[in-house]
HTML snippet that shows the backbone in 3Dmol.js (N, CA, C, O; Angstrom):
<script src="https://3Dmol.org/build/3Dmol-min.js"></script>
<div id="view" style="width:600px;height:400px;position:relative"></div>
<script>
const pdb = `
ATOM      1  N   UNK A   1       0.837  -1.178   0.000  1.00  0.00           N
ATOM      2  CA  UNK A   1       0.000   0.000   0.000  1.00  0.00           C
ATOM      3  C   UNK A   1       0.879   1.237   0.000  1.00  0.00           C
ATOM      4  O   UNK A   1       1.944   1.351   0.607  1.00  0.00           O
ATOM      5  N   UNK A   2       0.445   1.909  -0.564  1.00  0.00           N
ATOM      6  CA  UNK A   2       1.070   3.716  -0.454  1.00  0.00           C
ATOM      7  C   UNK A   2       1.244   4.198   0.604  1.00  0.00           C
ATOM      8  O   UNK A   2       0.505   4.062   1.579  1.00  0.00           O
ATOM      9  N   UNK A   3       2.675   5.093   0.521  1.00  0.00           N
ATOM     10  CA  UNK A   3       2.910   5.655   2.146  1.00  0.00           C
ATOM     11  C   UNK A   3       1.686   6.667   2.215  1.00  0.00           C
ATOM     12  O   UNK A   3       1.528   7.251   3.287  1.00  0.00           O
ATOM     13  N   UNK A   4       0.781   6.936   1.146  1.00  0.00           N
ATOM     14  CA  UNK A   4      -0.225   8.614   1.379  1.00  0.00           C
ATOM     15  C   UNK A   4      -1.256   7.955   1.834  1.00  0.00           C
ATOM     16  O   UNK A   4      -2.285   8.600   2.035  1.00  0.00           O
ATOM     17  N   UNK A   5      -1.247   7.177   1.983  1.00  0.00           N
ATOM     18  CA  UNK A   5      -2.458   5.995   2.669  1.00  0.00           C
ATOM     19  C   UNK A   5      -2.075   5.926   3.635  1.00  0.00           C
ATOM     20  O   UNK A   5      -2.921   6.467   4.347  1.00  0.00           O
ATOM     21  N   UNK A   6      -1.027   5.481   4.421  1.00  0.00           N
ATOM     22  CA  UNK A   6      -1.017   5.361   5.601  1.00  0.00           C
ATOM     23  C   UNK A   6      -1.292   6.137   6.954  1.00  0.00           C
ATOM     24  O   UNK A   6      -0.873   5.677   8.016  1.00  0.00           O
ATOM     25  N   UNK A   7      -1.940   7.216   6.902  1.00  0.00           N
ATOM     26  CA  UNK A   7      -1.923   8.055   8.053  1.00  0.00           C
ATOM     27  C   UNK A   7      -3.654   8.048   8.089  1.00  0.00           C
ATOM     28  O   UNK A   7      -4.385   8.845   7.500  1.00  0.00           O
ATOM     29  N   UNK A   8      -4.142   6.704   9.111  1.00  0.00           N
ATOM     30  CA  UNK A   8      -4.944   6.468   9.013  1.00  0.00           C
ATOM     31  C   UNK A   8      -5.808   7.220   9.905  1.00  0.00           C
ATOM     32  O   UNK A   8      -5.965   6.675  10.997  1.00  0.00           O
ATOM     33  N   UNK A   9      -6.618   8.706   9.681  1.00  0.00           N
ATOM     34  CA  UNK A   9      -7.272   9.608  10.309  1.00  0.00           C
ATOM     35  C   UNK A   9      -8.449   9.926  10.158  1.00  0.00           C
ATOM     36  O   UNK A   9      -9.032  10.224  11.200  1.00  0.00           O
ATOM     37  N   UNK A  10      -9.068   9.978   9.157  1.00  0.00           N
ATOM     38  CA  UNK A  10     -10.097  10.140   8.775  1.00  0.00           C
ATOM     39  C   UNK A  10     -11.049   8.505   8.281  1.00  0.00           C
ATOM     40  O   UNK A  10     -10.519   7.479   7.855  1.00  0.00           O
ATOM     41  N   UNK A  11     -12.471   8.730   8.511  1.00  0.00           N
ATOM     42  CA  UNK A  11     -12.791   7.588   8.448  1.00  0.00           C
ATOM     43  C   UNK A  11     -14.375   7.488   7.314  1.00  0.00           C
ATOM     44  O   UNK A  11     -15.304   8.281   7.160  1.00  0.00           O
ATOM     45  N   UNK A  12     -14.124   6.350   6.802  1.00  0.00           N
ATOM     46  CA  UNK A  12     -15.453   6.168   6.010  1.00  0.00           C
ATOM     47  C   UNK A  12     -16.250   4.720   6.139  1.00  0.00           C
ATOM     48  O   UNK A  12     -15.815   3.572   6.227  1.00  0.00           O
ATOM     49  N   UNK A  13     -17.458   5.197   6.115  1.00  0.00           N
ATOM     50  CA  UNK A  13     -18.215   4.137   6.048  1.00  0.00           C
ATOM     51  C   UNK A  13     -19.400   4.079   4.887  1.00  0.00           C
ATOM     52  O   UNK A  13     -19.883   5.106   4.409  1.00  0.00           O
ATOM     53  N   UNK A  14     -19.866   2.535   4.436  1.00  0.00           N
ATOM     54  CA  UNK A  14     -20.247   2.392   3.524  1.00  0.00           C
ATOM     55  C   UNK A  14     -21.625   0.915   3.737  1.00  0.00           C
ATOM     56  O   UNK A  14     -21.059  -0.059   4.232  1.00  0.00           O
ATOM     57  N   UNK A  15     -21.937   0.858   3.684  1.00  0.00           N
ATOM     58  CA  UNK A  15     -23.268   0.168   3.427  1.00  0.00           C
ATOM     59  C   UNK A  15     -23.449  -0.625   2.217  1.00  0.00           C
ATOM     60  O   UNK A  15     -23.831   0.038   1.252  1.00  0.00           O
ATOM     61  N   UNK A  16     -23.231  -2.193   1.962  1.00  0.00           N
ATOM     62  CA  UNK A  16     -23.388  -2.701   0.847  1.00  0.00           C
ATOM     63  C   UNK A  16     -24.356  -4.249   1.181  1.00  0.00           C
ATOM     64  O   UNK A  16     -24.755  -4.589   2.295  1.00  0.00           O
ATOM     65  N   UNK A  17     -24.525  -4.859   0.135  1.00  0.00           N
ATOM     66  CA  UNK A  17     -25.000  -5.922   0.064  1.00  0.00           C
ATOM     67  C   UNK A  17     -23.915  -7.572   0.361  1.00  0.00           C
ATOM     68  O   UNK A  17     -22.754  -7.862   0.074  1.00  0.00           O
ATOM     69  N   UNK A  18     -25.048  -8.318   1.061  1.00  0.00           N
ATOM     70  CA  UNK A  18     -23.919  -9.727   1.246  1.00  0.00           C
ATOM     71  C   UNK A  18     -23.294  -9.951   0.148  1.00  0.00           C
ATOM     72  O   UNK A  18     -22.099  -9.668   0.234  1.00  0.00           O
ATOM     73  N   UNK A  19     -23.559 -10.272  -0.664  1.00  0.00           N
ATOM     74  CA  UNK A  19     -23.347 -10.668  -1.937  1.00  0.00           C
ATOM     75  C   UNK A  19     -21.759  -9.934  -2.174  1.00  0.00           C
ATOM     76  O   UNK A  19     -20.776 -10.635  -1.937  1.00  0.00           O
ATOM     77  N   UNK A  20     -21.597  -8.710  -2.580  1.00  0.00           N
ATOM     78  CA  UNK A  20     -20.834  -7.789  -2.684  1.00  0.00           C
ATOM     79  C   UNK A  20     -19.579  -7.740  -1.537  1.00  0.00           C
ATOM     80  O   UNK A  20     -18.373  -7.681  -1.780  1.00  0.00           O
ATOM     81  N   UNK A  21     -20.152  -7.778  -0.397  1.00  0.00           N
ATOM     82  CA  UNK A  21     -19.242  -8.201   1.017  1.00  0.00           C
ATOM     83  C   UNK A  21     -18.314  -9.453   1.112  1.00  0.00           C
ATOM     84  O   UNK A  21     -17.193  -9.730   1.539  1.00  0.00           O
ATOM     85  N   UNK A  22     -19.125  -9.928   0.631  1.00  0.00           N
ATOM     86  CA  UNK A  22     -18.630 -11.756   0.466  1.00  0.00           C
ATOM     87  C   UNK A  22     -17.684 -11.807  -0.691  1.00  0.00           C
ATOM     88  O   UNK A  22     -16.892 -12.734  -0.518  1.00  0.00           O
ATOM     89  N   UNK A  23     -17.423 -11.026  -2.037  1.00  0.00           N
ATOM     90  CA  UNK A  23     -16.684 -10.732  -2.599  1.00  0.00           C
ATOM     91  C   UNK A  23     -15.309  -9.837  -2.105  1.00  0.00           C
ATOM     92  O   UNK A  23     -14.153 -10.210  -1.906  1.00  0.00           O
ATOM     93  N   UNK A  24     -15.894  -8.610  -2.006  1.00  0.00           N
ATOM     94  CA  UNK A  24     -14.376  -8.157  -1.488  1.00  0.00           C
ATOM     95  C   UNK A  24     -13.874  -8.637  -0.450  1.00  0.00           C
ATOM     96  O   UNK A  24     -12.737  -8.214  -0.242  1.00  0.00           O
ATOM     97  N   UNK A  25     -14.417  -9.648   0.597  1.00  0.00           N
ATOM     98  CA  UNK A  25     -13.732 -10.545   1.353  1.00  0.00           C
ATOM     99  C   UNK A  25     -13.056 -11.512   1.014  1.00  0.00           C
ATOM    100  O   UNK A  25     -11.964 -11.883   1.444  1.00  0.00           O
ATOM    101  N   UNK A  26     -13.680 -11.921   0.256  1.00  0.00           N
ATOM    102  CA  UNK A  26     -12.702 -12.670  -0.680  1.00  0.00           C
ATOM    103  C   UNK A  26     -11.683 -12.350  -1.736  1.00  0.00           C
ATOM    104  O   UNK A  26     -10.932 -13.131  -2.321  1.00  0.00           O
ATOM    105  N   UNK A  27     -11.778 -11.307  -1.840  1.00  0.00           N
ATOM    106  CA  UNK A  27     -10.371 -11.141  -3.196  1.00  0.00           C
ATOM    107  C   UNK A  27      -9.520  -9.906  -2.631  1.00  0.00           C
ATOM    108  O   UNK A  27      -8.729  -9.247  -3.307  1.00  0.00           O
ATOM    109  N   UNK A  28      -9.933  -9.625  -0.739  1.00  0.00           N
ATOM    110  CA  UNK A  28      -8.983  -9.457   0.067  1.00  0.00           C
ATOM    111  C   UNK A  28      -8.116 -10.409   0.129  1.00  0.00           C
ATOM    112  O   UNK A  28      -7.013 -10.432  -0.417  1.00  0.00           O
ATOM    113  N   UNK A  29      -8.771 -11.493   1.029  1.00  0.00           N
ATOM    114  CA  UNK A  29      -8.103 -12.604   1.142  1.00  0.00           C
ATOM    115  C   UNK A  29      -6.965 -13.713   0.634  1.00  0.00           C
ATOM    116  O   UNK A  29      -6.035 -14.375   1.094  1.00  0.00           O
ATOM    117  N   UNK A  30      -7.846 -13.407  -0.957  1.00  0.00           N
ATOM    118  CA  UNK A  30      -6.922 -13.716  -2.061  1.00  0.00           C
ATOM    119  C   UNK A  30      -5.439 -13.212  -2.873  1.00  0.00           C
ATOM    120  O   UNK A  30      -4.684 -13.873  -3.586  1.00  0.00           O
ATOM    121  N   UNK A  31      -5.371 -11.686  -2.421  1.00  0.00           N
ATOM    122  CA  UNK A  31      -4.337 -10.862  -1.908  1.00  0.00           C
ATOM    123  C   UNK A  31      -3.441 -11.033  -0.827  1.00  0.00           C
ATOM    124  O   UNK A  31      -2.233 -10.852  -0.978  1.00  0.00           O
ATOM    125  N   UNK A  32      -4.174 -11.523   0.751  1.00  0.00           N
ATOM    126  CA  UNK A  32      -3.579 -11.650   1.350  1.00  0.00           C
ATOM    127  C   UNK A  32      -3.438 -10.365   2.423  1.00  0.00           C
ATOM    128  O   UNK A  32      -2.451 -10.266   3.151  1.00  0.00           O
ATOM    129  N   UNK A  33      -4.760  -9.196   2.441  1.00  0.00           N
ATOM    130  CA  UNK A  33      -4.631  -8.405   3.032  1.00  0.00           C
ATOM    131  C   UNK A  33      -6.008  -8.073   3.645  1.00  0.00           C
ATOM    132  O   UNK A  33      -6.838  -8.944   3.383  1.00  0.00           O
ATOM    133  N   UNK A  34      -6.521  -6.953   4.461  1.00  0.00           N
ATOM    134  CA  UNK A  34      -7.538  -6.890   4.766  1.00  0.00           C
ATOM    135  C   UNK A  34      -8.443  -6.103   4.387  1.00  0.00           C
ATOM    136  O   UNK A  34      -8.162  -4.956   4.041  1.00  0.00           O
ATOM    137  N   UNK A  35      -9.271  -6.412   4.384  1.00  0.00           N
ATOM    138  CA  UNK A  35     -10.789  -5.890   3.952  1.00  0.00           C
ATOM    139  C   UNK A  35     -10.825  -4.161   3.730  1.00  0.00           C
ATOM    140  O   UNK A  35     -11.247  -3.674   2.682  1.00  0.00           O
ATOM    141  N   UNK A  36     -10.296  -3.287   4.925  1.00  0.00           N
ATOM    142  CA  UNK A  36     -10.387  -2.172   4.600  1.00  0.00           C
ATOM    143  C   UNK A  36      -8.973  -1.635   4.082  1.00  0.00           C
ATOM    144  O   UNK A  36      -8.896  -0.417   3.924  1.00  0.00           O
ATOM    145  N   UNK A  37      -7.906  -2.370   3.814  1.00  0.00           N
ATOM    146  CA  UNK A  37      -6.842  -2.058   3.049  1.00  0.00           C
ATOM    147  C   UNK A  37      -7.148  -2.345   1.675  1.00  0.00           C
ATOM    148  O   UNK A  37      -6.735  -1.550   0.830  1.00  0.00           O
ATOM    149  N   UNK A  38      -7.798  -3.341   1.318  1.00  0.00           N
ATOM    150  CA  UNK A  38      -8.253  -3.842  -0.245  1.00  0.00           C
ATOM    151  C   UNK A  38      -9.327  -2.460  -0.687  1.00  0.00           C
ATOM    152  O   UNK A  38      -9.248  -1.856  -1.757  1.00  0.00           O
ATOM    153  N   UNK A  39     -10.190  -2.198   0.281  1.00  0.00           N
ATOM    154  CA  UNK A  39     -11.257  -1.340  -0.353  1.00  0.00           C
ATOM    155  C   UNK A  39     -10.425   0.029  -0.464  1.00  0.00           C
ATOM    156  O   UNK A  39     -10.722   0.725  -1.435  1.00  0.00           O
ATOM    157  N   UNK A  40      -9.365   0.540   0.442  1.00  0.00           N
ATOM    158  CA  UNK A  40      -9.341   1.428   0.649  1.00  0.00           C
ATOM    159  C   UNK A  40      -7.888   1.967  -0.258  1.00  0.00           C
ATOM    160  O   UNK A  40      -7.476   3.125  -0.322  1.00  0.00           O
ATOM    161  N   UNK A  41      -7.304   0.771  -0.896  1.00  0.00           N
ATOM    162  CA  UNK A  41      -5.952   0.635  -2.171  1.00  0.00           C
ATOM    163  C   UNK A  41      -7.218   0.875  -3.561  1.00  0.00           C
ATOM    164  O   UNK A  41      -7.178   1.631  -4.533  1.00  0.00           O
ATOM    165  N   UNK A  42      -8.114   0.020  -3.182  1.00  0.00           N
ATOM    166  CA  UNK A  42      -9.058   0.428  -4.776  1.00  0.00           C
ATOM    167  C   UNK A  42      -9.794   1.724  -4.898  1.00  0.00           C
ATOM    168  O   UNK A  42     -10.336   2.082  -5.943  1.00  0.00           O
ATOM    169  N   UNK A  43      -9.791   2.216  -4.101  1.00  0.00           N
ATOM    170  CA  UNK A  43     -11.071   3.425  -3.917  1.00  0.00           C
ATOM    171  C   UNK A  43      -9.729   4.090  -4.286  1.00  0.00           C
ATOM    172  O   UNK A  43      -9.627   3.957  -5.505  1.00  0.00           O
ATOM    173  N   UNK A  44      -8.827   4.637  -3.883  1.00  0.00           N
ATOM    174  CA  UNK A  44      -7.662   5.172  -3.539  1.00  0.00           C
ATOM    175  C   UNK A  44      -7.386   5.790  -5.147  1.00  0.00           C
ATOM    176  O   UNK A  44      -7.498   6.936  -5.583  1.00  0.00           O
ATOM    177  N   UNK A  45      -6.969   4.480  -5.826  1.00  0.00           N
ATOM    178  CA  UNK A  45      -6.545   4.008  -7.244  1.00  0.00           C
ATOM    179  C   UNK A  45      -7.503   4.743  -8.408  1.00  0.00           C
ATOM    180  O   UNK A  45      -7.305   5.578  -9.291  1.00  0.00           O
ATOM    181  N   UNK A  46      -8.876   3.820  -7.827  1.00  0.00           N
ATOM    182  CA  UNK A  46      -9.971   4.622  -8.613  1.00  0.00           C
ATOM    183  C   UNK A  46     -10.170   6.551  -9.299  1.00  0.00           C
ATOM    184  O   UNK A  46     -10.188   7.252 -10.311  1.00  0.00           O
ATOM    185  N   UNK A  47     -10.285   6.548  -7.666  1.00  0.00           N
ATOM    186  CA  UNK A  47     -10.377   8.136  -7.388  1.00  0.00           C
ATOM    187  C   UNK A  47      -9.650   8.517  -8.206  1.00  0.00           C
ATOM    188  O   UNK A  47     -10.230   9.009  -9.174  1.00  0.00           O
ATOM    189  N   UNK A  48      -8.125   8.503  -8.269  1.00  0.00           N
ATOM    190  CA  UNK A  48      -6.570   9.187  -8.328  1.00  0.00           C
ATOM    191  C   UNK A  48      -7.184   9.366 -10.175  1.00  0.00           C
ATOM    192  O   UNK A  48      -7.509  10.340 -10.855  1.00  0.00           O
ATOM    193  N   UNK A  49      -7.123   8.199 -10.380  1.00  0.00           N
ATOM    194  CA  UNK A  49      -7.421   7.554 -12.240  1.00  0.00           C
ATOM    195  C   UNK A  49      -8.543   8.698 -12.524  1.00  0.00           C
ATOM    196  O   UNK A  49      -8.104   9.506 -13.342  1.00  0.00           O
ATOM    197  N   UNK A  50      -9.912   9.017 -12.074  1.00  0.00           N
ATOM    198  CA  UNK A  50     -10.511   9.936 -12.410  1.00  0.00           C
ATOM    199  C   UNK A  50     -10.447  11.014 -12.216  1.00  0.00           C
ATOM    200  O   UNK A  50     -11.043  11.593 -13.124  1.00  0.00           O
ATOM    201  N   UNK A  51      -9.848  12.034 -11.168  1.00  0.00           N
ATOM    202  CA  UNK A  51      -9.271  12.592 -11.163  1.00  0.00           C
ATOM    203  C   UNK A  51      -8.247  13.251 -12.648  1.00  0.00           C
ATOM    204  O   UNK A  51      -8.416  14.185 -13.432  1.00  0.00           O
ATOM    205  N   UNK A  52      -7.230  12.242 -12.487  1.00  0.00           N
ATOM    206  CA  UNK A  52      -6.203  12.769 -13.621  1.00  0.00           C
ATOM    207  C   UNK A  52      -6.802  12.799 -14.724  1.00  0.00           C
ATOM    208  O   UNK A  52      -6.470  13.643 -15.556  1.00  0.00           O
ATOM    209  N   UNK A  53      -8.068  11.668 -15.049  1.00  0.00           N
ATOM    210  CA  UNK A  53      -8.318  11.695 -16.506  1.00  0.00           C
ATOM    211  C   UNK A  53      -9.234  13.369 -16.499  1.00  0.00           C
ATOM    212  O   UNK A  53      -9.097  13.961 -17.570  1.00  0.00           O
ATOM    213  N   UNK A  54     -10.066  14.094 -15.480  1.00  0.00           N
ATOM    214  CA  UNK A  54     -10.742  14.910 -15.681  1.00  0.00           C
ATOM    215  C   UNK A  54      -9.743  16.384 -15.581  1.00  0.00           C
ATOM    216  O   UNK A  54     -10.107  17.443 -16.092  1.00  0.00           O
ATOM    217  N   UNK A  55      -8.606  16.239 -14.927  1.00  0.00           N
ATOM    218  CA  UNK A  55      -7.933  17.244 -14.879  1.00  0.00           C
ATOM    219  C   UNK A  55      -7.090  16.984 -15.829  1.00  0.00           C
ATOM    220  O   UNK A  55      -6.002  17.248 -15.318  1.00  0.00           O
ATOM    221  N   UNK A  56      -6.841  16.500 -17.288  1.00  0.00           N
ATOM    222  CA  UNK A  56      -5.838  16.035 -18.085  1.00  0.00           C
ATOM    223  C   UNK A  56      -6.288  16.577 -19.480  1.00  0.00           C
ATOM    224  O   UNK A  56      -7.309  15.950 -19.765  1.00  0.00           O
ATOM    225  N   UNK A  57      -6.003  17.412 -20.424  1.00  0.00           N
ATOM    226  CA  UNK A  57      -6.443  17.467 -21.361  1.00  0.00           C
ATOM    227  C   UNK A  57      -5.211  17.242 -22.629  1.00  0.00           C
ATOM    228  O   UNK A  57      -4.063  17.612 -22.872  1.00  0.00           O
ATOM    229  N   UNK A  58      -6.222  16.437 -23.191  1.00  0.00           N
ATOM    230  CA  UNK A  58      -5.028  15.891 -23.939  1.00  0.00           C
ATOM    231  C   UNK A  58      -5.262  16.817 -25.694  1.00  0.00           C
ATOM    232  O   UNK A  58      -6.277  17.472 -25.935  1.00  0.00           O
ATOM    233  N   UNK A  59      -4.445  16.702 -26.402  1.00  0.00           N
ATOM    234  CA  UNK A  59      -4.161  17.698 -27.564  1.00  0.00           C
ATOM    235  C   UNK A  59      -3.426  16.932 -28.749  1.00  0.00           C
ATOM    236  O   UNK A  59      -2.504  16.117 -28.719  1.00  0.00           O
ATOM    237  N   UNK A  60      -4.100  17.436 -29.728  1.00  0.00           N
ATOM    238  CA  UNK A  60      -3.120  16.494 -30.900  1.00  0.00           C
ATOM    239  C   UNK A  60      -2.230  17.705 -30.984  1.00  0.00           C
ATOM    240  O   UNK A  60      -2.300  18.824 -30.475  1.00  0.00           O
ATOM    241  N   UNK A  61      -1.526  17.226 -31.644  1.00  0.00           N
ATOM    242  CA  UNK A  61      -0.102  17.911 -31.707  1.00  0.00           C
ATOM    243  C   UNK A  61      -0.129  19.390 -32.790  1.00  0.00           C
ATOM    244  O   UNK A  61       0.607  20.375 -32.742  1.00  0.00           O
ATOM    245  N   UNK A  62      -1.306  19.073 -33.766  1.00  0.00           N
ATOM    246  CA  UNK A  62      -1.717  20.354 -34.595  1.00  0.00           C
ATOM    247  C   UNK A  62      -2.023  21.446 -33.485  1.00  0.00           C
ATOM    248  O   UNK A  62      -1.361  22.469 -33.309  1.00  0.00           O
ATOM    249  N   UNK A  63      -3.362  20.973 -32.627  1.00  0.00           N
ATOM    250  CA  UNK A  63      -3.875  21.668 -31.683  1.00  0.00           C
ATOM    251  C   UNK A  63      -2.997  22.687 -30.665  1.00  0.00           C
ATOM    252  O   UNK A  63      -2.935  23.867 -30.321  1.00  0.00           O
ATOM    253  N   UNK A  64      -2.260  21.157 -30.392  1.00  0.00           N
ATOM    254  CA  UNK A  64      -1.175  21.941 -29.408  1.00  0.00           C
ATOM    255  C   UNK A  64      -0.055  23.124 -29.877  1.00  0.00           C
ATOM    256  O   UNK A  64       0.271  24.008 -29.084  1.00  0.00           O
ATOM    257  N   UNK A  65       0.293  23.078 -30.735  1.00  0.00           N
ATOM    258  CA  UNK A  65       1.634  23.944 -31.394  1.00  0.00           C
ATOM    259  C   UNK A  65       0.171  25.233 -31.833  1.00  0.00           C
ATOM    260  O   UNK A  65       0.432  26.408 -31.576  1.00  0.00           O
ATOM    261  N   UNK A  66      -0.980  24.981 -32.339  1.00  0.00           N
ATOM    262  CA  UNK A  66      -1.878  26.573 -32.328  1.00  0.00           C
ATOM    263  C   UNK A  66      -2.000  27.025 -31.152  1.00  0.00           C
ATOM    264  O   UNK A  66      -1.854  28.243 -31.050  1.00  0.00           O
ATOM    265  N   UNK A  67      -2.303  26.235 -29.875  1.00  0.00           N
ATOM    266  CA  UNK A  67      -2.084  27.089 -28.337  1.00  0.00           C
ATOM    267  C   UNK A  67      -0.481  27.432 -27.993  1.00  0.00           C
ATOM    268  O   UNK A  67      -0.279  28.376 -27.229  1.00  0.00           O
ATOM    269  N   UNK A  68       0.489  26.812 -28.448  1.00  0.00           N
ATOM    270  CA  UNK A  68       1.521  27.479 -28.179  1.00  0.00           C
ATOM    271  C   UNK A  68       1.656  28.987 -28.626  1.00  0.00           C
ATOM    272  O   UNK A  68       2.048  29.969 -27.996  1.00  0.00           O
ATOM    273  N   UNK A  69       1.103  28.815 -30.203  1.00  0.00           N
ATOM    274  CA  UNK A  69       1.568  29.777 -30.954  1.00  0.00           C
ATOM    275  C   UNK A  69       0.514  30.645 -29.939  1.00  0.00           C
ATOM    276  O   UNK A  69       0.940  31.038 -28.854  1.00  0.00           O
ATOM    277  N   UNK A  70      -0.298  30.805 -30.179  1.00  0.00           N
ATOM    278  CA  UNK A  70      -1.360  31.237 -29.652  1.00  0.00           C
ATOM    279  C   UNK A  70      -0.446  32.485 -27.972  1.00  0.00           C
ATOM    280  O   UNK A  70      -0.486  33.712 -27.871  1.00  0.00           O
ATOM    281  N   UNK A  71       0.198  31.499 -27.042  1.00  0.00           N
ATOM    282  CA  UNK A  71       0.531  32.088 -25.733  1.00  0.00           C
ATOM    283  C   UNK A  71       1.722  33.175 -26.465  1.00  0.00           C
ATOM    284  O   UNK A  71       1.741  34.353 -26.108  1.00  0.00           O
ATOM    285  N   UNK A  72       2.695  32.655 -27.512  1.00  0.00           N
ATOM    286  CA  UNK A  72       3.847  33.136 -27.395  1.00  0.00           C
ATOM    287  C   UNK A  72       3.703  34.644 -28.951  1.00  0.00           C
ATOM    288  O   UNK A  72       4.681  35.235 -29.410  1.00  0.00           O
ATOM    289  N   UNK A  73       2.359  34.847 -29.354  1.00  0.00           N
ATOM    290  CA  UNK A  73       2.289  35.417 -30.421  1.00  0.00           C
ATOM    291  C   UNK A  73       0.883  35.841 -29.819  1.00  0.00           C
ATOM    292  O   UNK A  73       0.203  36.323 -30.725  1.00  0.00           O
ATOM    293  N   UNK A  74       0.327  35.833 -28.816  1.00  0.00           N
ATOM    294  CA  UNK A  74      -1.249  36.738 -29.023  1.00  0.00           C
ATOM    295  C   UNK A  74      -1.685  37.712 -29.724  1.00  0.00           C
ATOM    296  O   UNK A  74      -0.835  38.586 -29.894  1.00  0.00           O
ATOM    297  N   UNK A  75      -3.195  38.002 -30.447  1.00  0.00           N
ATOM    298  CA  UNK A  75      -3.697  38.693 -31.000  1.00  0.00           C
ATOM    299  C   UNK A  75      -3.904  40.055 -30.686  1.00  0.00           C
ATOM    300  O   UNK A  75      -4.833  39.997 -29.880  1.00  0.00           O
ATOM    301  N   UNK A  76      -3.603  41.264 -30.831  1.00  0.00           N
ATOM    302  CA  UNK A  76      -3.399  42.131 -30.494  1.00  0.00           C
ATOM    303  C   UNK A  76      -4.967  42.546 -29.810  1.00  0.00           C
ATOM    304  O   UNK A  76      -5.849  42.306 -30.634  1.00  0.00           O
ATOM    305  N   UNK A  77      -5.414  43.013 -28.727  1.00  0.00           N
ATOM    306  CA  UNK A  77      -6.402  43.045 -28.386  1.00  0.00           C
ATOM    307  C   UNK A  77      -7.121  44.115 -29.211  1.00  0.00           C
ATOM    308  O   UNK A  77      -6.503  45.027 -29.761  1.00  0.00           O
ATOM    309  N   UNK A  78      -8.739  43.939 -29.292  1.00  0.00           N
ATOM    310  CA  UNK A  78      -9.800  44.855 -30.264  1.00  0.00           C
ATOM    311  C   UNK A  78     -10.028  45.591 -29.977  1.00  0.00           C
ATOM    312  O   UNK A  78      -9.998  45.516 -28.749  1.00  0.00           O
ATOM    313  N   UNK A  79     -10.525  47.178 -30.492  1.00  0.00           N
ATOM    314  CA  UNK A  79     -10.899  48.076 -29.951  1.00  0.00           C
ATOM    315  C   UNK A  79     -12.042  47.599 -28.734  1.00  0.00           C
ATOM    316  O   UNK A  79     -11.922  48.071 -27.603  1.00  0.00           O
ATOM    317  N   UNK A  80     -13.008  46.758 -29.014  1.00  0.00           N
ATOM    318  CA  UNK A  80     -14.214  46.432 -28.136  1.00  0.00           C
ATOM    319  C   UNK A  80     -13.330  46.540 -26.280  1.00  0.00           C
ATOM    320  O   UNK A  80     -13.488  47.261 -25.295  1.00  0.00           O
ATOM    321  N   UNK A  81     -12.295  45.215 -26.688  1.00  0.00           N
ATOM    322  CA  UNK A  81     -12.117  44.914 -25.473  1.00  0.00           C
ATOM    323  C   UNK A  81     -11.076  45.687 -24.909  1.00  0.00           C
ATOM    324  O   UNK A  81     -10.586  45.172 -23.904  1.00  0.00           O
ATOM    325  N   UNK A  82     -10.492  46.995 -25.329  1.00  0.00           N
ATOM    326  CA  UNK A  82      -9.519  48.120 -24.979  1.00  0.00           C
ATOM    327  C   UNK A  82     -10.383  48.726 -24.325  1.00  0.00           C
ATOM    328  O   UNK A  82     -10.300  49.040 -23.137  1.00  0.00           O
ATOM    329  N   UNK A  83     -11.539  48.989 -25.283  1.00  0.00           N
ATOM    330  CA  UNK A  83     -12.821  49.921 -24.198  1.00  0.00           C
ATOM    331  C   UNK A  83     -13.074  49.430 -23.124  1.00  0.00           C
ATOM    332  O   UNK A  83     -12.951  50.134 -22.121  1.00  0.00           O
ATOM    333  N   UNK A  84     -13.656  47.597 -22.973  1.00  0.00           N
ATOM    334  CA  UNK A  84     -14.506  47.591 -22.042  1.00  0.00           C
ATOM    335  C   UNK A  84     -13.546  46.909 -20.707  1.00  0.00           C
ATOM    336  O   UNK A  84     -14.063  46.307 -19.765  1.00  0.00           O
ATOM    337  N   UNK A  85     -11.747  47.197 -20.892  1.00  0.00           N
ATOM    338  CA  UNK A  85     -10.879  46.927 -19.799  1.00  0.00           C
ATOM    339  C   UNK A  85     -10.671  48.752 -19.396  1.00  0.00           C
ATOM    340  O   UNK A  85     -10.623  49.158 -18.235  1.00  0.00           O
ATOM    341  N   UNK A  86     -10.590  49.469 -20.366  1.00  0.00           N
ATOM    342  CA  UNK A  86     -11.117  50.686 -19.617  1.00  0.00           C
ATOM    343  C   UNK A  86     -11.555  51.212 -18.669  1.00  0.00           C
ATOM    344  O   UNK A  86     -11.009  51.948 -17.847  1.00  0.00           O
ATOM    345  N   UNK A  87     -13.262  50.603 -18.805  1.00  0.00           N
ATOM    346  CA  UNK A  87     -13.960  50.786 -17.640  1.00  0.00           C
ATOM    347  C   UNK A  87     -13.493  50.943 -16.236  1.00  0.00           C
ATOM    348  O   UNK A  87     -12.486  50.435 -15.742  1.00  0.00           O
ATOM    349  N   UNK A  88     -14.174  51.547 -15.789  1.00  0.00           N
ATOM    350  CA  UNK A  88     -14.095  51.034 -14.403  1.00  0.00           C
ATOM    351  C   UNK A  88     -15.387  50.281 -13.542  1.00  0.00           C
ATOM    352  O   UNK A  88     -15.214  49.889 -12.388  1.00  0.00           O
TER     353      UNK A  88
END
`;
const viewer = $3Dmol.createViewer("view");
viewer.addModel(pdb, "pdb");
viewer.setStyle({}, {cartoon: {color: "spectrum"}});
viewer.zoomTo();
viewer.render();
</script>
């Protein structure tokens, strides 16, 4: 298990069916570890995986080199938006 796992402080609980129980008890077991280390390495894993995929944007390489160009060459701003940074 991960050392960011280990600082076991906070706590969760969850409510499931026998059926379901009787499984991750078993393919704890089958690991060789316990019940809330198995749930709590998969939840862990899970999370992390969705996470990165939602904070990750991926770019084809056309795309990407037009946002480069894009940061290192910007469009000179429009009269519209000269005015309406004007404001106060």
């Amino acid at each position: 298990m991960s050392t960011t796992l280990g600082n076991e402080s906070a706590r969760i609980n969850l409510r499931t069916s026998a059926e379901a129980k009787e499984l991750i008890e078993r393919a704890a077991a089958l690991l060789g570890t316990t019940v809330s280390s198995f749930m709590l390495q998969n939840a862990f894993e899970a999370a992390r995986r969705i996470v990165s995929e939602t904070d990750t944007l991926l770019l084809t390489q056309r795309d990407f080199e037009a946002f480069v160009t894009s940061i290192e060459k910007p469009p000179k701003p429009k009269a519209t938006l000269r005015k309406l940074m004007a404001r106060r």
